[in-house]
N, C-alpha and C positions, 0 to 999 in steps of 0.2 A: 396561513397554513391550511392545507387542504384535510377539510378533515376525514378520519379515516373511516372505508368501509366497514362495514359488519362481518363479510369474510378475513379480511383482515387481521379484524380483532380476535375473531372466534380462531382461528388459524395462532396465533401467538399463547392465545389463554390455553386451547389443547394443549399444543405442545410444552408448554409450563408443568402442565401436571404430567408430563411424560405420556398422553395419550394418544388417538387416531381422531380424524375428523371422521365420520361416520355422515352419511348423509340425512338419515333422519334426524340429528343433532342440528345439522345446518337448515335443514325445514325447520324445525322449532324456532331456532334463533329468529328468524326472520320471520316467520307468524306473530312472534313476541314483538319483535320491533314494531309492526305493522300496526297489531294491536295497543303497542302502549303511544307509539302516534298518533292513533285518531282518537284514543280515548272508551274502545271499546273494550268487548271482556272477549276473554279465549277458555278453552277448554283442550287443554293436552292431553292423550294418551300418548303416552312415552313408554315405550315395553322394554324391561331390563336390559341392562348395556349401553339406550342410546348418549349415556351423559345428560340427562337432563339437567345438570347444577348450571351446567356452563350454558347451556341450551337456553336460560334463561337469565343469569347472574350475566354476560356480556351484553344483552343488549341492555338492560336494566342496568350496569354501570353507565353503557354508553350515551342513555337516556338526560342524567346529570341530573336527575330530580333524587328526593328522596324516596327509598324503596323499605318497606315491609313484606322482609319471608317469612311466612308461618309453617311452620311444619309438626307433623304430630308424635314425632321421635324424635327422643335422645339421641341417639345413634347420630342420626341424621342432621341434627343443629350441630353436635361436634365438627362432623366433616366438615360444613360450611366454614363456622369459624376457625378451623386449625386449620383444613390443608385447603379445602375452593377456594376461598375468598383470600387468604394471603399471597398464594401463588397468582391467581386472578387477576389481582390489583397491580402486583409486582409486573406482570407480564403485557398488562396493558399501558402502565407509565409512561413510557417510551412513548406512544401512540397518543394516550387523549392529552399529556403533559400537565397530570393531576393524578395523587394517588388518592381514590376515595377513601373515607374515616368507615369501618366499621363496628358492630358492635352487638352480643348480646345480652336481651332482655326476657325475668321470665318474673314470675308470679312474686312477691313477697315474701310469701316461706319459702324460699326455694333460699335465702339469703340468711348466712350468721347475723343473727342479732345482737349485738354485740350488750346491751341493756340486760337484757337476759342472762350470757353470759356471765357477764359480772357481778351483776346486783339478783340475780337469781328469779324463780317463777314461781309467779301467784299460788298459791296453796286450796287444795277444793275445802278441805278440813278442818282446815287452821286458819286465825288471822294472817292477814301479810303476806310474807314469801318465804320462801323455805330455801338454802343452799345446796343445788341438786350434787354439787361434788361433798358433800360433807354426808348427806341424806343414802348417794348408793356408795354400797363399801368397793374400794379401789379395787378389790380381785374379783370383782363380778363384771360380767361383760358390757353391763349399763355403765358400770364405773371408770370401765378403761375406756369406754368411747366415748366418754365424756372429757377424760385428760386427756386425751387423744386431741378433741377437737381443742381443749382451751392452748395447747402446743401451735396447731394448724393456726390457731389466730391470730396469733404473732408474726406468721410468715406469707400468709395468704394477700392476695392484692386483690378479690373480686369476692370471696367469701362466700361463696357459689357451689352448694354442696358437693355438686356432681366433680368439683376440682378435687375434694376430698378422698385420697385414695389411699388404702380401700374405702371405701362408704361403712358407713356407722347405720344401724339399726332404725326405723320411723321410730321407734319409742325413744330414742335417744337425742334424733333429729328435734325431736317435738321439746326437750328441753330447754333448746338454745334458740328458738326462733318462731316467732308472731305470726299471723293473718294481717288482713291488711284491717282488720276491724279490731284488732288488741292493739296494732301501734300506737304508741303515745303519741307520733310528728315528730319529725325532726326539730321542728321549732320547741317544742315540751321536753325532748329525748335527752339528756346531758350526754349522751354520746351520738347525736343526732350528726355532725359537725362530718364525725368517722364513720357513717349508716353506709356500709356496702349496696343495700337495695336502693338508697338514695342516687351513691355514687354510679349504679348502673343506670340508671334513668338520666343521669345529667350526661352521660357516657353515650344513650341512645339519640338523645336532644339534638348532638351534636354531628351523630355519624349520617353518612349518606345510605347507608344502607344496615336495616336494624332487623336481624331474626329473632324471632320470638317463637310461641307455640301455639296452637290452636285454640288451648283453652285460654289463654289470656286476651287472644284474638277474639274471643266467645266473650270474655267480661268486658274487652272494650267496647262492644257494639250492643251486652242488654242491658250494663251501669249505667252506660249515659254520660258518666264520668266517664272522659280519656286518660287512658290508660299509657295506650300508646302514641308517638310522636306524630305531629302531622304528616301526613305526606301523599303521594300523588298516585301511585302505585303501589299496589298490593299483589305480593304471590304466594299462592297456595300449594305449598306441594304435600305428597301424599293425601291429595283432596279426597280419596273417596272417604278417611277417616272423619272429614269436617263436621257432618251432620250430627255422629253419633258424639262427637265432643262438644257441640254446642247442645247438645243435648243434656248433657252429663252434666253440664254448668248451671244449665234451666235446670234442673233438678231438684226438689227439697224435698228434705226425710224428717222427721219427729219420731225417735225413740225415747221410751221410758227413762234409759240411762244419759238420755243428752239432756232431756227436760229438768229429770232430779239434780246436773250437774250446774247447771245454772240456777237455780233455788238455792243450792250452797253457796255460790259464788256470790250472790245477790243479797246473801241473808245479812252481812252485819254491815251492810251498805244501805239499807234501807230500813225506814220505821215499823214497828213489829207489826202493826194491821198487814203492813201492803206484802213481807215478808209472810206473813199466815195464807193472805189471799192467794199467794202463789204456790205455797207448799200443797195447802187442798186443792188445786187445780191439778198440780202436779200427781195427785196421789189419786182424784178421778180419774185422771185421763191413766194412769199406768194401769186398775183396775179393767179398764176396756180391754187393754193393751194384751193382755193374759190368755182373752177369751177371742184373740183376733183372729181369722181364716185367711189362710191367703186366697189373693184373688181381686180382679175388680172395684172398685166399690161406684156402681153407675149412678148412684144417688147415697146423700152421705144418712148415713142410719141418725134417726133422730137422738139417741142417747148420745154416740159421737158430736155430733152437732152441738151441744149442748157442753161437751167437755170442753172439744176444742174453743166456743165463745167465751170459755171460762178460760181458759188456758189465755187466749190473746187480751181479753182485759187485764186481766192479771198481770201478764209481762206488758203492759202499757201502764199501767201505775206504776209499777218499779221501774221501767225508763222515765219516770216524768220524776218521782224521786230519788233517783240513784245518785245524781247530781247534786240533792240541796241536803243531804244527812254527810255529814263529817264524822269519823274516826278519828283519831289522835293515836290510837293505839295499834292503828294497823300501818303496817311498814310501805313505805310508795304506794301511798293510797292512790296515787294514779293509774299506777299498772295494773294496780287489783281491781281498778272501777272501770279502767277498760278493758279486760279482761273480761269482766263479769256482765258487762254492757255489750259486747259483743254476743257471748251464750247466749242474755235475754233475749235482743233483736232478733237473733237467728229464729228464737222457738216462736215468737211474734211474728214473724217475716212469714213463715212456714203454715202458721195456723190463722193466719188474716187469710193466707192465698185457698186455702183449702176453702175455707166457712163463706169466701166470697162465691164460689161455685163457679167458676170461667167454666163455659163449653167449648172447649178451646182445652183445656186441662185434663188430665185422665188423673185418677186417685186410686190407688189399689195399696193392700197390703201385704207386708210382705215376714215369711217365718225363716229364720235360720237356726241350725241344732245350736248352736253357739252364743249366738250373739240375742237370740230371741225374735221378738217380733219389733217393725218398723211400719211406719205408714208413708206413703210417698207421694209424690206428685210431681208431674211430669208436662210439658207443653206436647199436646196432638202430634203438632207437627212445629217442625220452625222454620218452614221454607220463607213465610211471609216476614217470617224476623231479620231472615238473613236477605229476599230481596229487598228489604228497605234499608239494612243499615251497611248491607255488605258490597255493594252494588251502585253504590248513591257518590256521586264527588271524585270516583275516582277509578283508573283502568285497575280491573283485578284478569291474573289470569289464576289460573287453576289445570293443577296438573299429578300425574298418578299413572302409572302401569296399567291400572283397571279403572278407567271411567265409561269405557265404552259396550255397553251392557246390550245383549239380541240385538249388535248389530248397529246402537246409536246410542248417540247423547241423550237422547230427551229425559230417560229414565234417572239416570243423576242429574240431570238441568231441574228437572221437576222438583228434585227433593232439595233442592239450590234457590227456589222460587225462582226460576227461570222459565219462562213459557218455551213451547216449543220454538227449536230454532228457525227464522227468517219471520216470525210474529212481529205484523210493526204495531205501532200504538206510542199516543204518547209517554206513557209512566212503564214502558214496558221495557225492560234492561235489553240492548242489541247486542248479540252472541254469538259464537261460531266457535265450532268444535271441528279438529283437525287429530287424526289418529297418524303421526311418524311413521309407527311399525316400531320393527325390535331390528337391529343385527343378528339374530341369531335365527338358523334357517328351520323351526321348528319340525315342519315335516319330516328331515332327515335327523333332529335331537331327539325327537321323544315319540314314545303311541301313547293315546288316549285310549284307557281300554275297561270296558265299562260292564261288571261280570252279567250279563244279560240273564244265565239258568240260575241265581237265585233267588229263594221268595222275596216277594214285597217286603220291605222293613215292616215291622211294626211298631206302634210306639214303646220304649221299655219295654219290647220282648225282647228275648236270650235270641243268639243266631246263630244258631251251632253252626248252619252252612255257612257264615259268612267265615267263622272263626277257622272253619278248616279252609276254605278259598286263602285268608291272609295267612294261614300257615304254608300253603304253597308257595305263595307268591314270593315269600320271605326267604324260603327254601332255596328256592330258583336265583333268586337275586344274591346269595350269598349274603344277608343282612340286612345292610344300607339302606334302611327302611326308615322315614318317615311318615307314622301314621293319624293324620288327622283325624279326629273323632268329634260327633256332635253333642257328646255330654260327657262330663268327667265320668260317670258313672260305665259309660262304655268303653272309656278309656281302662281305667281299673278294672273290668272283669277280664280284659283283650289280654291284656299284661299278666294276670294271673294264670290265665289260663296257656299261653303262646310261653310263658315261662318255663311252665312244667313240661309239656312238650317237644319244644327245641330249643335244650337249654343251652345249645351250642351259640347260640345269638341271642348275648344278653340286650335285655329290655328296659330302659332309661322308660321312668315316667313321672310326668310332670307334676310336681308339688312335694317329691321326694329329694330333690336338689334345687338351687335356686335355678333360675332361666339361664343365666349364663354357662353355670358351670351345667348344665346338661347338655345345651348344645355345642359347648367345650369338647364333653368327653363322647358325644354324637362325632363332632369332625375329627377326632384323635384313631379311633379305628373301625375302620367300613362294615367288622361284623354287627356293630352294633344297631339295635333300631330304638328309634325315641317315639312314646306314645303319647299324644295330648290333645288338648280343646284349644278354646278360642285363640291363645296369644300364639298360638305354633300355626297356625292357619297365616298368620301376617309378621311375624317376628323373628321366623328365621333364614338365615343364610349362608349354607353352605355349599360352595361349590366342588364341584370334584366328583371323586369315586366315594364318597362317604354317603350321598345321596340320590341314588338311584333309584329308587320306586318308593313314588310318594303317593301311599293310599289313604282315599275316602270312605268312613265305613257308611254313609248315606250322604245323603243332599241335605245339606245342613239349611233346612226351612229353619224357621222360630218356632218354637213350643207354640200349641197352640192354645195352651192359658196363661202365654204371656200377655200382660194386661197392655201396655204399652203397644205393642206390635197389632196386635186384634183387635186396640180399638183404632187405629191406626185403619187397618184393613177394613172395619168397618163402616167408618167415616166414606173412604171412597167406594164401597159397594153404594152408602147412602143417595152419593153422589149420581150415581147411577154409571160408574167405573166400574172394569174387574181390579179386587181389593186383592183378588189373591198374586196377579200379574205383577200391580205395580207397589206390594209392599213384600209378602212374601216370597215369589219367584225374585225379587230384584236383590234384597237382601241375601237370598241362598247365593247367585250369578257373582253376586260379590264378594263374597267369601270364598266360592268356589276358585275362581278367578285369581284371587289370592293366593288360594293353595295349590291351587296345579304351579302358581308363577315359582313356587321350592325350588322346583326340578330344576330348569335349562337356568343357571348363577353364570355361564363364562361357555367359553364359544366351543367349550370343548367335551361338556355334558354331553351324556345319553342317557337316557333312561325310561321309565312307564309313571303313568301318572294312570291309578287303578281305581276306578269309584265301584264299591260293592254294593249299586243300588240299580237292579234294571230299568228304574221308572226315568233314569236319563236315555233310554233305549226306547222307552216303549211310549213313554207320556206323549202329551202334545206338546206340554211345556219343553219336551228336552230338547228341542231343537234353539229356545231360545236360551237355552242355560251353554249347550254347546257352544254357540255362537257367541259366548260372554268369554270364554278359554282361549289361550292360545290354541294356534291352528297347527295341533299333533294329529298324525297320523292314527286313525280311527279302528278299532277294531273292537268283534265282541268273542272272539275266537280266543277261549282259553287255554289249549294247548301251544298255539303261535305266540303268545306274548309269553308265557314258560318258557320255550328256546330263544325266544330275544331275550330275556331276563338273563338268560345263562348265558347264551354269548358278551352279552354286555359285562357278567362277573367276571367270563374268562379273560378279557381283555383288561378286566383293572386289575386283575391279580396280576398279567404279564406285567404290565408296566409297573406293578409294585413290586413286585421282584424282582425286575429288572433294575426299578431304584434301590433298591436291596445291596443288589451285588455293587452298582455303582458307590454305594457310600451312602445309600440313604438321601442325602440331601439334593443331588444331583439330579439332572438328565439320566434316565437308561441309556443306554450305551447304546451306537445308530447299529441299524443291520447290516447285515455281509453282507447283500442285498437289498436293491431300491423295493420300499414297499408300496404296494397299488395306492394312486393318489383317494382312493377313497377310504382308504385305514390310517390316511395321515391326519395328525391332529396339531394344527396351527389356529393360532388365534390370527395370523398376518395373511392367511391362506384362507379361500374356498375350498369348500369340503364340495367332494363332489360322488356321495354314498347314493346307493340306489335306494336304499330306503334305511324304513330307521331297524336298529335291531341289527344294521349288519360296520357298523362304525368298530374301533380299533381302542383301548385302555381310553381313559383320563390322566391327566399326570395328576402325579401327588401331588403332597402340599408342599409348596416352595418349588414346585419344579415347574420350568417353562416347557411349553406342549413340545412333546417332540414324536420320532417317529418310534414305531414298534420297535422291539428287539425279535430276536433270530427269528429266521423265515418259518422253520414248521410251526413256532409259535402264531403267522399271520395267517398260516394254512389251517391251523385246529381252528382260530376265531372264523375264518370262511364255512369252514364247515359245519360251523355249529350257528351260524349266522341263519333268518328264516326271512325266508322274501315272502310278502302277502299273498292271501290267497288268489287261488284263481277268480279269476275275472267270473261274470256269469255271462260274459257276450262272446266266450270261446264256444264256436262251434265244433262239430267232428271233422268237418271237412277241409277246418286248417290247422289239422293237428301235424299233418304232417309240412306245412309249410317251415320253409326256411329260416323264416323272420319269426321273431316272438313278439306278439301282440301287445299293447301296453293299454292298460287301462285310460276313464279319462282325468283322473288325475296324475295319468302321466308314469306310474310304478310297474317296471316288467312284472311279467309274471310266469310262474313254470307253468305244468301240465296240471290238470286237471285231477286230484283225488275220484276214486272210482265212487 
């Protein structure tokens, strides 16, 4: 039998999921293939819409080797395994005459324990274990989520929180389920036999293609211990999130309350010296802990020094005796001793890596109003981690909406341990980054519009101007505001103040409702705007008329006494690099990136992506922060993007009302009359608008794009519609000419303002 091409394939698997082949989809596929043939690595930018699932899951079935996806969302591991990959498999059958096994895999706790469950959890206070259903009373919310889940365990087949629905509380989670360093083993476990985290690994063993998530992807490559299955290929999506998760994994903290929690756990497990030795360790180093500043620490203070050598001795005799002192009186002395054996390691693991001093390692400390003060420590960088362990034995590609940063790869290859691309050498990973593009025609979706006459930000100061600019802007837009902001603190005063002022457009902000339910009640009605920080820059998505101007209130640089980032920055000034280029400028480019990507969700957006900072106008850097965005139509003109704001509302109110009268759930109702193909809104269609700002409603939710409703309605959105400014290469002497001039990107233009 002839086996089948890659169009082929890709052509069946679309059409399974009810989609379009799209041509930067079919580039991808076959870059994929290219690459996992010879064995080398790729780099995809794929810009929203083009299907990247399938852009890489069909050549990667078609491969027949075993494959690892990492991804850095929930969201995103669901769709694979519920709708990609079962439609995928099913649609390719026919063709390769094999249906592959899949399956996923995610961390240990992420799995009912069922040990726990039943036989209950070690006690920090008491000998033993304590019965957490008998301990919370059944009408408090710990209690019902607790019979909640022992219901769930009887009927569950993967025991996999996130199947759990609704989701139960982390304080409740943490009841029913272990680390991988509290497991007893399945061979120790008397319900080892029934171990869901087990049964998922034997599940992964077996399947040809195994998702998992980045951070698990991060502990199989700095344990050492494999984690994950062998296999031949590796794909990265949402990569630009990689660094900062293997980041987060490198990671370790020593606080007061995790040190004392481990002294208890430890205490009637070991002989009373070694149990003393660690309580005064404990009680020195909290002592520091009180009087700590945040910030840095470039060399560790010699009283610290001294704590912490106390601290790691200490938790090194009670690991070396926690094993040979027995209790009789304390209940499953093995879950309490792994339990408690785990705490120790931790605060020993954390306090060797500090006192050893890596140059290579940053150490700073850190204050919160709540929880108090922390010390931490962190890897430089991990690019050299991940080109040796991530890069080595096997084709990785790597892929993301925003990898492509001023214009190229190098800038995430770098933070990848990747040399620039076409570097030969022997130990040096061979790469090639390929940018698809997007479906979506952005010049004619969105303006980039950048308020150019406001002051320079400053750091933590008030912006009265900026606040009256976003109350315009909001105005204009009829709500439909998503406002990213670079610190919660700026977010909360935005909110307070934009509250009192136009209370006609109420303001959702973040940490007042959980994430879901505010971009819930974000996509339920267009007056609304949602205000927030970092997870709203990459976490949401809504398309339609509910998101049409999505503003920045600055260029979201790093604090610049973030300890991490600045010594980061530092490092390559040392080097004799710009530090601010390739760690500051490249982290804002990526977030920025991120957040303009809100706006254009489906082919039928329009809207303004607004940064209230002129230093993208005026810097030098702002050309390469530009060139990190989607390619929107550019302006600093803020009475023009106020009538495109307002024509773009008047058009999603037509079409809402006009869903309105249809029944709400439907189509608007077509016009008396055919309306100009540039106010038509098809996802099946090219648009064919002369610029952006003069486009025709969004459909609502549930409705497929259709055309406007009645004609004076496509005649007010004309007239409210604002075509760019004049050119500056219109002379006087072709004013009266016949032809209207078009700039060189192509956008007519009227007469000339006096």
């Amino acid at each position: 039998m002839t086996k089948p091409s890659l169009p082929e394939l890709l052509h069946a698997a679309v059409t399974a999921v009810g989609g379009t082949e799209r041509p930067g989809q079919v580039a991808m596929a076959e870059a994929v293939e290219e690459a996992i043939d010879d064995g080398s690595h790729l780099l995809v930018q794929a810009g929203t819409g083009t299907g990247k699932s399938l852009g890489y899951l069909v050549p990667a079935l078609a491969h027949g080797e075993r494959v690892v996806v990492a991804t850095a969302t929930l969201a995103l591991q669901r769709q694979l395994v519920e709708r990609d990959l079962p439609r995928t498999v099913e649609s390719l059958h026919p063709l390769l005459r094999r249906r592959p096994e899949f399956a996923m895999l995610k961390g240990r706790s992420n799995y009912l324990c069922l040990h726990r469950l039943h036989e209950g959890v070690p006690q920090d206070e008491e000998e033993g274990l304590f019965d957490q259903f008998e301990a919370a009373a059944p009408t408090s919310k710990l209690g019902q989520d607790l019979l909640r889940v022992r219901d769930w365990a009887d009927e569950t087949e993967t025991g996999d929180r996130d199947d759990l629905t609704p989701g139960i509380s982390d304080r409740a989670w943490a009841q029913v389920s272990v680390s991988s360093r509290e497991c007893l083993g399945a061979s120790k476990c008397a319900y080892g036999a029934e171990c869901f985290a087990e049964m998922a690994r034997e599940r992964a063993k077996l399947a040809e293609v195994v998702v998992t998530n980045h951070a698990l992807l991060a502990i199989d490559a700095i344990e050492g211990a494999p984690v994950l299955p062998q296999h031949e290929v590796l794909i990265v999506d949402e990569a630009h999130e990689l660094v900062s998760r293997v980041t987060g994994v490198a990671t370790g903290e020593l606080t007061p309350g995790q040190v004392n929690r481990a002294v208890r756990r430890a205490a009637k497990l070991v002989n009373e010296k070694a149990a003393d030795q660690l309580q005064t360790a404990a009680e020195g180093f909290e002592r520091l802990m009180e009087l700590a500043l945040p910030g840095r620490l470039e060399e560790i203070p010699e009283d610290l020094g001294y704590a912490l050598m106390a601290l790691r001795d200490a938790c090194r005799t009670v690991i070396s005796g926690i094993g040979a002192t027995r209790d009789k009186s304390v209940q499953d002395e093995d879950a309490v001793r792994k339990q408690a054996l785990a705490s120790v390691e931790n605060v020993h693991d954390v306090a060797e890596r500090i006192t050893n001093g890596s140059e290579w390692d940053v150490v700073w400390y850190e204050r919160h109003d709540r929880f108090g003060a922390s010390l931490r420590v962190a890897p430089m960088s991990v690019s050299g981690l991940l080109r040796e362990k991530l890069f080595a034995d096997r084709s990785v590609v790597l892929t993301s909406a925003t990898l492509k940063l001023g214009g190229d790869f190098n800038g995430v290859g770098a933070s990848l341990g990747l040399a620039p691309e076409g570097t030969e050498g022997d130990d040096v990973p061979q790469w090639k980054g390929i940018d698809v593009g997007s479906p979506f025609d952005y010049r004619k979706q969105g303006i980039l519009y950048v308020a150019k006459h406001l002051a320079r930000p400053a750091r933590d100061g008030d912006r009265a101007d900026m606040l009256d600019e976003l109350t315009e802007l909001i105005q204009a837009a009829g709500g439909r505001t998503l406002g990213l902001f670079s610190s919660m603190r700026g977010a909360q005063l935005a909110a307070e103040e934009l509250r009192s002022r136009i209370p006609e457009f109420p303001i959702l902000l973040q940490g007042e409702e959980t994430l879901g339910e505010l971009i819930k009640n974000f996509a339920a009605d267009p007056k609304t705007c949602l205000f927030g920080t970092l997870s709203l820059w990459q976490g949401v998505d809504v398309p339609g008329p509910s998101c049409q101007l999505v503003v920045m209130d600055k260029i979201p640089f790093p604090r610049p006494d973030d300890p991490l980032m600045s010594a980061r920055q530092k490092a390559v000034e040392d080097a004799g690099g710009n530090g601010f280029m390739a760690v500051a400028a490249t982290h804002a480019a990526l977030l920025m990136a991120q957040g303009a990507g809100r706006l254009v969700r489906a082919s039928g957006d329009r809207g303004v992506v607004a940064v209230l900072d002129q230093r993208l106008a005026t810097a030098r850097y702002g050309s390469y922060l530009k060139a990190s965005l989607p390619d929107f139509w550019f302006t600093t003109d803020r009475n023009q993007v106020r009538k495109s704001l307002a024509a773009i509302d008047a058009a999603a109110q037509q079409t809402e009302d006009a869903g309105a009268v249809g029944g709400g759930g439907g189509p608007p109702p077509p016009p008396t009359a055919p309306a100009s193909p540039e106010l038509t809104r098809s996802s099946d269609r090219p648009r064919t608008a002369q610029g952006p700002g003069t486009g025709a409603g969004v459909p609502g939710p549930g409705q497929r794009a259709a055309r406007l409703g009645p004609p004076d309605a496509v005649r007010a959105v004309r007239r409210a519609a604002v075509r760019p400014p004049p050119c500056r290469g219109w002379s006087r002497r072709r004013r009266g000419s016949a032809r209207r001039p078009r700039c060189a990107a192509g956008a007519t233009h009227g007469r000339p303002r006096a």
